[in-house]
Backbone as a printed PyTorch tensor [residue, N CA C, xyz], in Angstrom:
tensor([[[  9.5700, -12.7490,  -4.9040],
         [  8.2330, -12.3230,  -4.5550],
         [  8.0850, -10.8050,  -4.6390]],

        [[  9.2230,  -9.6970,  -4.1910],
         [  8.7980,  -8.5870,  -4.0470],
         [  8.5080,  -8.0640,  -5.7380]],

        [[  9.1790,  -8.7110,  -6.5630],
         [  9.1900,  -8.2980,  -7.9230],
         [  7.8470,  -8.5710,  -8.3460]],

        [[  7.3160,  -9.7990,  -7.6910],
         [  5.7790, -10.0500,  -8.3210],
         [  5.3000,  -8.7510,  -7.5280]],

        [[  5.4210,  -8.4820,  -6.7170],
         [  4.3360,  -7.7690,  -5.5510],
         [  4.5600,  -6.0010,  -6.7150]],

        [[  6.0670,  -5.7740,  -6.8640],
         [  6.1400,  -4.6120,  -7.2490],
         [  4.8610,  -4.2280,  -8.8460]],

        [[  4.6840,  -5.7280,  -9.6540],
         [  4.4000,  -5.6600, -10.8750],
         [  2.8000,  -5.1440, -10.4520]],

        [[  2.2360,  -6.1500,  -9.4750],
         [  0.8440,  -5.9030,  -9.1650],
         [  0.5880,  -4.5470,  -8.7910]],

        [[  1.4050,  -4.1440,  -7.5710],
         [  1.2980,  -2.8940,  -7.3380],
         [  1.3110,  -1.8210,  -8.7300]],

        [[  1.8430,  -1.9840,  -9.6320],
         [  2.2430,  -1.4760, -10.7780],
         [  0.7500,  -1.3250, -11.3810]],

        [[  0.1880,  -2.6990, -11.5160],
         [ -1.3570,  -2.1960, -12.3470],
         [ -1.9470,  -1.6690, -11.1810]],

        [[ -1.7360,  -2.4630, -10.2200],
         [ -3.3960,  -1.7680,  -9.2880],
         [ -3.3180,  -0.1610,  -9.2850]],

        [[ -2.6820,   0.4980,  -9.0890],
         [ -2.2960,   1.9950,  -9.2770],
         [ -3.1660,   2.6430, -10.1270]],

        [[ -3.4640,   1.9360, -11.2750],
         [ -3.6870,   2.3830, -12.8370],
         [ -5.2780,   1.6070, -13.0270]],

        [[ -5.4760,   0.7380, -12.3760],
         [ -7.0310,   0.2620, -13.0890],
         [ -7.8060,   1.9280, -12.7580]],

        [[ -7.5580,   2.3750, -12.1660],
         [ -8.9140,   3.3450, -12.1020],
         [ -8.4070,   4.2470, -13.6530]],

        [[ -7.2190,   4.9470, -13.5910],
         [ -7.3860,   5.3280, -14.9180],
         [ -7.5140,   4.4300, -16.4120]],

        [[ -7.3060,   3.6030, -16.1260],
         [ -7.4560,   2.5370, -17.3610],
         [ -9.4620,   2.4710, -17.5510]],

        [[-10.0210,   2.4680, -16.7870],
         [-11.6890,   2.1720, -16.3520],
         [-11.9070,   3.5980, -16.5060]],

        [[-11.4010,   4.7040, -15.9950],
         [-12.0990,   5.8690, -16.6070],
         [-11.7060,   6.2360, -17.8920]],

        [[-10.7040,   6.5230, -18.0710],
         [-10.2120,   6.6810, -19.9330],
         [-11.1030,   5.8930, -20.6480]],

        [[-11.0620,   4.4960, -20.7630],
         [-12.3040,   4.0100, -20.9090],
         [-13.7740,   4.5710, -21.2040]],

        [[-13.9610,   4.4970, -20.0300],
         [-15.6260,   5.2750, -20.1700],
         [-15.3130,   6.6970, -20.7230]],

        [[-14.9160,   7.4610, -20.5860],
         [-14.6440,   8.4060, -21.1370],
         [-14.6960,   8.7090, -22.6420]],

        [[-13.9410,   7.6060, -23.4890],
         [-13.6510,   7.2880, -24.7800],
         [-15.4210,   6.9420, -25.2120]],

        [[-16.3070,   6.0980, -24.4280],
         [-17.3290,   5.8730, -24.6000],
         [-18.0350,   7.1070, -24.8770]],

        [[-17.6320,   8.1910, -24.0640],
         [-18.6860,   9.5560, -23.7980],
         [-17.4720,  10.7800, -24.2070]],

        [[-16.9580,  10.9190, -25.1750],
         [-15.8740,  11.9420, -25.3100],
         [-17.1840,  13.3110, -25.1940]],

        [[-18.5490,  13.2610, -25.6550],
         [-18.8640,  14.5260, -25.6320],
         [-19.0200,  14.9420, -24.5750]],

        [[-19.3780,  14.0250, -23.2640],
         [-19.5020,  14.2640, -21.4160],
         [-18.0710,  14.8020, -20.8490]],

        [[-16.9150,  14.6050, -21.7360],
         [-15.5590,  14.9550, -20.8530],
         [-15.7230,  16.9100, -21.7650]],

        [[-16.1790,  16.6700, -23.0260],
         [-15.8850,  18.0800, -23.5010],
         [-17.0220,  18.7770, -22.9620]],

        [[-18.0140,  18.5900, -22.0560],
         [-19.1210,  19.7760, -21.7730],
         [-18.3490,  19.7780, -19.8120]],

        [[-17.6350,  18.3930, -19.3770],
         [-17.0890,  18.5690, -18.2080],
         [-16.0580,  19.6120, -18.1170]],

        [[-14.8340,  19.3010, -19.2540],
         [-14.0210,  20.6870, -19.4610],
         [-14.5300,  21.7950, -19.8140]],

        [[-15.3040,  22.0350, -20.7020],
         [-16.0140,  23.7830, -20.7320],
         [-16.9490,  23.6160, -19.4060]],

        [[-16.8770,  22.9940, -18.7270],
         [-18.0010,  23.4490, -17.3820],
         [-17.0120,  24.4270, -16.2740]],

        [[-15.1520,  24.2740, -16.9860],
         [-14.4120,  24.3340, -15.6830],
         [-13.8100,  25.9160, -16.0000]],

        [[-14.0860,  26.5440, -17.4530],
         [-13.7660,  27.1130, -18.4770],
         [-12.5190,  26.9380, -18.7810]],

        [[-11.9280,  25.7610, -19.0150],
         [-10.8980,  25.8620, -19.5730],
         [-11.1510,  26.0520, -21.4070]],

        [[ -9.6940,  26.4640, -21.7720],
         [-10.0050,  26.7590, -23.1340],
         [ -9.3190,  25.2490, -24.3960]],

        [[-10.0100,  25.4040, -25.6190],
         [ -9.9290,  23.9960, -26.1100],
         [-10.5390,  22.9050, -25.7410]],

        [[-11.6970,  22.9230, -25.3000],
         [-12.1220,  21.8770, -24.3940],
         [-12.1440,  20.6040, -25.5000]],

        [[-12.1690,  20.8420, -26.4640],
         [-12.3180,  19.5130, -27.5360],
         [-11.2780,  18.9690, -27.7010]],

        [[ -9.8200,  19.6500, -27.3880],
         [ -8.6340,  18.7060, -27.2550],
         [ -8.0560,  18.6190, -26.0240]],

        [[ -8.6420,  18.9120, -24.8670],
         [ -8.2700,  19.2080, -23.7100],
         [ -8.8560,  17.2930, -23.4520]],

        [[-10.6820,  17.1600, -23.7620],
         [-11.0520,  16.1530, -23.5240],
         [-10.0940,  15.4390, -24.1210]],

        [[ -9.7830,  15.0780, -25.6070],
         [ -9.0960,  13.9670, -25.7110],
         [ -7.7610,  13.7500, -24.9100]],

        [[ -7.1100,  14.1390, -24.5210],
         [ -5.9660,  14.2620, -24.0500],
         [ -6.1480,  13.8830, -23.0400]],

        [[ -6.8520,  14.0810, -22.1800],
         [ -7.5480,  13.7860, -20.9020],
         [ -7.7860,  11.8470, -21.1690]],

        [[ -8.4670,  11.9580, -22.3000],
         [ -8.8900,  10.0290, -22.6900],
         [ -7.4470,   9.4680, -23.0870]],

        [[ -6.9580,  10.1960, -23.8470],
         [ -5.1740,   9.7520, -23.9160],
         [ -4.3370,   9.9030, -22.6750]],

        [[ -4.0770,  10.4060, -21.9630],
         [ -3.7200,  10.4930, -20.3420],
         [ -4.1330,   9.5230, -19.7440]],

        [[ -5.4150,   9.4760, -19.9570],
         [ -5.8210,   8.1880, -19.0200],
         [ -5.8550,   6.7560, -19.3780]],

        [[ -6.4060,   6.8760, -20.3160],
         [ -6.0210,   5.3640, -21.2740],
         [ -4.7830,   5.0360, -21.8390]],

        [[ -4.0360,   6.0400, -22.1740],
         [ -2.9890,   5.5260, -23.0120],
         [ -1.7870,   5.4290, -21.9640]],

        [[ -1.3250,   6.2730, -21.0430],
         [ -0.9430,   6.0750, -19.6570],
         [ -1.0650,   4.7660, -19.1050]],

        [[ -2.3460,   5.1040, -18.3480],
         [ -2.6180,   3.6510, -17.8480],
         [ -2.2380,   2.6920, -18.0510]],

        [[ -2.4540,   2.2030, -19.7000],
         [ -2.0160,   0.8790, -20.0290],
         [ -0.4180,   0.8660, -20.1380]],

        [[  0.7490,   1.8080, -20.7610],
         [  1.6510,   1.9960, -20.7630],
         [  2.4370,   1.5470, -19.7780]],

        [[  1.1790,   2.2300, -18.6290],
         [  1.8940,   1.6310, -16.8480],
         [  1.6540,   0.3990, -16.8850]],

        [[  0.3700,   0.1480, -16.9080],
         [  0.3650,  -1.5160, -16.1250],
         [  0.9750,  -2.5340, -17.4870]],

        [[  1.0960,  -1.8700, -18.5120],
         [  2.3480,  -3.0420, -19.3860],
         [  4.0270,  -2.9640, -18.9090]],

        [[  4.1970,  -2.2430, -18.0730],
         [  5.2660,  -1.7120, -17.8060],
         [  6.0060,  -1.3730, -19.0810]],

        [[  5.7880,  -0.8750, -20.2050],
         [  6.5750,  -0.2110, -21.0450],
         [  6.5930,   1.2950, -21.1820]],

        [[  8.0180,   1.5760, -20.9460],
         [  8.2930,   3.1840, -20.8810],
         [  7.7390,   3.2920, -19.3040]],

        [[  7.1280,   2.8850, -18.5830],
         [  6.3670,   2.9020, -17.5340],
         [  6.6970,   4.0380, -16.1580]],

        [[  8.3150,   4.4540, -16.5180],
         [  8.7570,   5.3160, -15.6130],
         [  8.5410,   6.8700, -16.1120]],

        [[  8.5410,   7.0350, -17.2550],
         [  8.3570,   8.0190, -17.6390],
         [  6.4380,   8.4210, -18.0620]],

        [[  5.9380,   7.0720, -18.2310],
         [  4.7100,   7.4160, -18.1000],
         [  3.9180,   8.0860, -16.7240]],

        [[  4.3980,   7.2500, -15.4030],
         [  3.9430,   7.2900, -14.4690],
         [  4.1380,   9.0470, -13.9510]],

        [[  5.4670,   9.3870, -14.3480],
         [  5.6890,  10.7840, -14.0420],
         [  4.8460,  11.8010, -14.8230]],

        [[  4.8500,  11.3470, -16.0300],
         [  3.5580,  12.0800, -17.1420],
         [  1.8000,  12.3080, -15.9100]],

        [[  1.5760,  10.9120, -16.0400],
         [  0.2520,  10.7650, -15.2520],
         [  0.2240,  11.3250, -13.7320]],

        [[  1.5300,  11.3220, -13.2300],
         [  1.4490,  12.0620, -11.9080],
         [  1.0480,  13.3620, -12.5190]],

        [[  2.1660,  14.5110, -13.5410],
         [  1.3700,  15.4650, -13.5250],
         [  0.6240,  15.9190, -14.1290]],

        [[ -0.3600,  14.9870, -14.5300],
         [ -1.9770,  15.2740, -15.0620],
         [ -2.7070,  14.8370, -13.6580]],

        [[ -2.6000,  14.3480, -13.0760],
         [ -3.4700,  13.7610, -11.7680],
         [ -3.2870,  14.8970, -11.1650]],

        [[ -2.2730,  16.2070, -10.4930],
         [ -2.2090,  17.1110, -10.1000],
         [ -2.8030,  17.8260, -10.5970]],

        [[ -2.8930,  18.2060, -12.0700],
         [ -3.7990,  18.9280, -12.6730],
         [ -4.7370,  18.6760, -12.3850]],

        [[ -5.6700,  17.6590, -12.3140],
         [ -7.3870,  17.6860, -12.2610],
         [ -7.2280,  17.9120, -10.5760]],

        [[ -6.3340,  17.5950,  -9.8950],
         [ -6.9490,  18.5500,  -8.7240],
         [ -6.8510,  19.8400,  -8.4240]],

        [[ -6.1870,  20.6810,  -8.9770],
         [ -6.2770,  22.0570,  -9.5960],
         [ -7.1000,  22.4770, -10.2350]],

        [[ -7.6720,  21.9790, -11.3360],
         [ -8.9180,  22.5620, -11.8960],
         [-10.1490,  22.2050, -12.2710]],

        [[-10.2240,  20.6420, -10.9820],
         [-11.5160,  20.0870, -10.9550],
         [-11.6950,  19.1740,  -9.6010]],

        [[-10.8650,  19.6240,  -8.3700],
         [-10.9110,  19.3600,  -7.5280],
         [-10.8100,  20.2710,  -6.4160]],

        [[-10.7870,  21.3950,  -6.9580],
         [-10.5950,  22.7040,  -6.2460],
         [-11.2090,  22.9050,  -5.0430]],

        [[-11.0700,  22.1810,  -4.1340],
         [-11.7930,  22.5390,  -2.6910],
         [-12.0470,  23.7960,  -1.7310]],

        [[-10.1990,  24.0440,  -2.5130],
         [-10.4390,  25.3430,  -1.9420],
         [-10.9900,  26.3010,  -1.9290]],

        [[-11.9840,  26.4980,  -3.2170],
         [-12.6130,  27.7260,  -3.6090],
         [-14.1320,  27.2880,  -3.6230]],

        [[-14.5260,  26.3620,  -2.8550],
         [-15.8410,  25.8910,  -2.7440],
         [-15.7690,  25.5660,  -0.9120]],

        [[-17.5200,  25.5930,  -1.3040],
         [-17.9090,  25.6440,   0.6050],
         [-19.0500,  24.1260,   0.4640]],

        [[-19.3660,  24.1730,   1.1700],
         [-20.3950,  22.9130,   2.0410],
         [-19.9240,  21.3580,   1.9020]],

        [[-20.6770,  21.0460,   0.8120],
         [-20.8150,  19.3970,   0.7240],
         [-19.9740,  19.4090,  -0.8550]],

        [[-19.7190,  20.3570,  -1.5470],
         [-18.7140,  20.1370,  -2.4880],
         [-17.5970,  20.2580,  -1.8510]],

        [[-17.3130,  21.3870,  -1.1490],
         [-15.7300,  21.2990,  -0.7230],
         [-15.6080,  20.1370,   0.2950]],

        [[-16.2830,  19.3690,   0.5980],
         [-16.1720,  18.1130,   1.4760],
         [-15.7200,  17.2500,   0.6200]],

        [[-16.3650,  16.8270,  -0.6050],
         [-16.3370,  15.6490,  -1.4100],
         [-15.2140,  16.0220,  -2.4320]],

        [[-14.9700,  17.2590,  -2.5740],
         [-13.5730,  17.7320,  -3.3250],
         [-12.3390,  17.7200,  -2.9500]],

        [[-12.5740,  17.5440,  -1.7780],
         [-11.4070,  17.5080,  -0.9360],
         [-11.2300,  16.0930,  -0.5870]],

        [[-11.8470,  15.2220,  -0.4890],
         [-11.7270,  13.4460,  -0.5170],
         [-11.4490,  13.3020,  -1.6170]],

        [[-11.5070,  13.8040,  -2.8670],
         [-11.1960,  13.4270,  -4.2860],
         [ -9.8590,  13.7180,  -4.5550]],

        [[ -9.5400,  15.1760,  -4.2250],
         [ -8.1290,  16.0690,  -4.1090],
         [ -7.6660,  14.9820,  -3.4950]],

        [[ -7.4610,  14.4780,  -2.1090],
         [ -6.3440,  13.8940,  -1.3270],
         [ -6.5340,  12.3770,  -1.8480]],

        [[ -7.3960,  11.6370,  -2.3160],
         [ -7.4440,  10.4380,  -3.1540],
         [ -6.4960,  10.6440,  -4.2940]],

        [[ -6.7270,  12.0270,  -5.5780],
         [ -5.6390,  12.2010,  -5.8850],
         [ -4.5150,  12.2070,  -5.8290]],

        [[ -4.0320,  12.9030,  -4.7790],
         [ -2.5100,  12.8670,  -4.1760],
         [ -1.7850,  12.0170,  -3.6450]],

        [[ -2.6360,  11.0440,  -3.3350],
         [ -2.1920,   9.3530,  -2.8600],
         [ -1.5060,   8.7330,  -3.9790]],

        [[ -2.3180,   8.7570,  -5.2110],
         [ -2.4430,   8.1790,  -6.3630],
         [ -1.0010,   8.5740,  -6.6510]],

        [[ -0.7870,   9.6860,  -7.0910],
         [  0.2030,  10.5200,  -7.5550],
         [  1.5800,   9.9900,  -6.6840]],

        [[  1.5070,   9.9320,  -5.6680],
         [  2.6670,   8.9610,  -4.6690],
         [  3.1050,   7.7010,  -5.1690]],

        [[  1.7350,   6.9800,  -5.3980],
         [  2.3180,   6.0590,  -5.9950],
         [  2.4300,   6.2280,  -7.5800]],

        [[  2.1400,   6.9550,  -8.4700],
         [  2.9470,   6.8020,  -9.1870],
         [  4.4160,   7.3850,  -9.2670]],

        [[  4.5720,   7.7890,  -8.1710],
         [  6.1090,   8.3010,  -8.4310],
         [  7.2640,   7.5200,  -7.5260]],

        [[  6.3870,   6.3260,  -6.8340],
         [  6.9700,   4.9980,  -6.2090],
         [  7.7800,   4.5510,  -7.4940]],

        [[  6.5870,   4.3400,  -8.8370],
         [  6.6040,   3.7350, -10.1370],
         [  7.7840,   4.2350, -10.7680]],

        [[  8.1550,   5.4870, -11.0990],
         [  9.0960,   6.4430, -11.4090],
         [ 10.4650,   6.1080, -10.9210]],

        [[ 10.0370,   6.0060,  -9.6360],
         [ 11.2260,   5.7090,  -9.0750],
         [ 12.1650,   4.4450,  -8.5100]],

        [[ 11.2330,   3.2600,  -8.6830],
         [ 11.3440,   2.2440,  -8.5930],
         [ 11.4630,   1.1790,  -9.9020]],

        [[ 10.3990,   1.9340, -11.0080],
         [ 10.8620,   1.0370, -12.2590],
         [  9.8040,   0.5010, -12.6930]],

        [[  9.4100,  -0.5200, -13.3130],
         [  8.3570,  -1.3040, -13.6680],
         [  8.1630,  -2.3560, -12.8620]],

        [[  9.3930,  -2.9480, -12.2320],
         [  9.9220,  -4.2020, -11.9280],
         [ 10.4760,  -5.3130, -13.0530]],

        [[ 10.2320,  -6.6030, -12.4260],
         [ 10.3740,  -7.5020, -13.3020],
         [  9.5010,  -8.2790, -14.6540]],

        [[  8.3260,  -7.9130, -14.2060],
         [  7.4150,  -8.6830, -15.1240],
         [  7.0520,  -7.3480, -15.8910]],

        [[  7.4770,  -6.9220, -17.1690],
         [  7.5010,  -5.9960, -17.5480],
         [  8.0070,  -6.0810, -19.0960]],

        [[  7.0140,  -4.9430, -20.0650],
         [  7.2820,  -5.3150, -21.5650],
         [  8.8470,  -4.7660, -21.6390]],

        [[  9.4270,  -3.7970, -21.1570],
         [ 10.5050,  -3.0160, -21.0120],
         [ 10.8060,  -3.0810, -19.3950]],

        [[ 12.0310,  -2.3380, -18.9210],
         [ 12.7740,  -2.5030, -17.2100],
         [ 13.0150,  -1.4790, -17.4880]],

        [[ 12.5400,  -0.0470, -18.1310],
         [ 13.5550,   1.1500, -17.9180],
         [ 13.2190,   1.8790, -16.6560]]])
């Protein structure tokens, strides 16, 4: 049972980036006016990478292939967007409220993927590395 439990845990982690990469891929020009909104530079390959991070990750994880080394990848891109699009710290009122529920939603996330990392894919898995 814990091996089933570990596999589930394994996708549930990842539907949100699997569902945003997703939409994202739908709207690549909304992620490149979101990255030049933050000024980062390259925003036209910053977005894709961002839709590859999230989509291509994602699924990587919840197929469990390569899945340990993905999950550590996606942990540190998930740190990144709370660095330079979750920045609470440098904002006041009702953004730094809702940036800061996003930031620490982040950092949850990021835990568990490094449960993933460190635990494996489990058993039900395209690969066990």
């Amino acid at each position: 049972m814990s091996q089933a439990v570990l596999s589930l845990a394994r996708i549930l982690v990842v539907v949100l980036f699997c569902v945003s990469g997703a939409q994202k891929l739908m709207n690549p020009a909304g992620v490149v006016g979101a990255v030049s909104g933050k000024g980062l530079p390259y925003p036209e390959v910053l977005a894709y990478l961002t839709i590859a991070a999230e989509l291509g990750l994602g699924l990587l994880i919840a197929l469990g292939f390569y899945a340990r080394a993905a999950s550590v990848l996606l942990a540190v891109f998930t740190v990144a967007t709370i660095v330079f699009f979750h920045n609470f710290w440098s904002m006041t009122g009702d953004a730094a409220r809702t940036n800061q529920i996003q930031a620490l939603k982040n950092l949850s996330i990021v835990g568990g993927l490094l449960m993933i990392a460190a635990a494996g894919p489990g058993r039900f898995a395209l690969n066990r590395r």
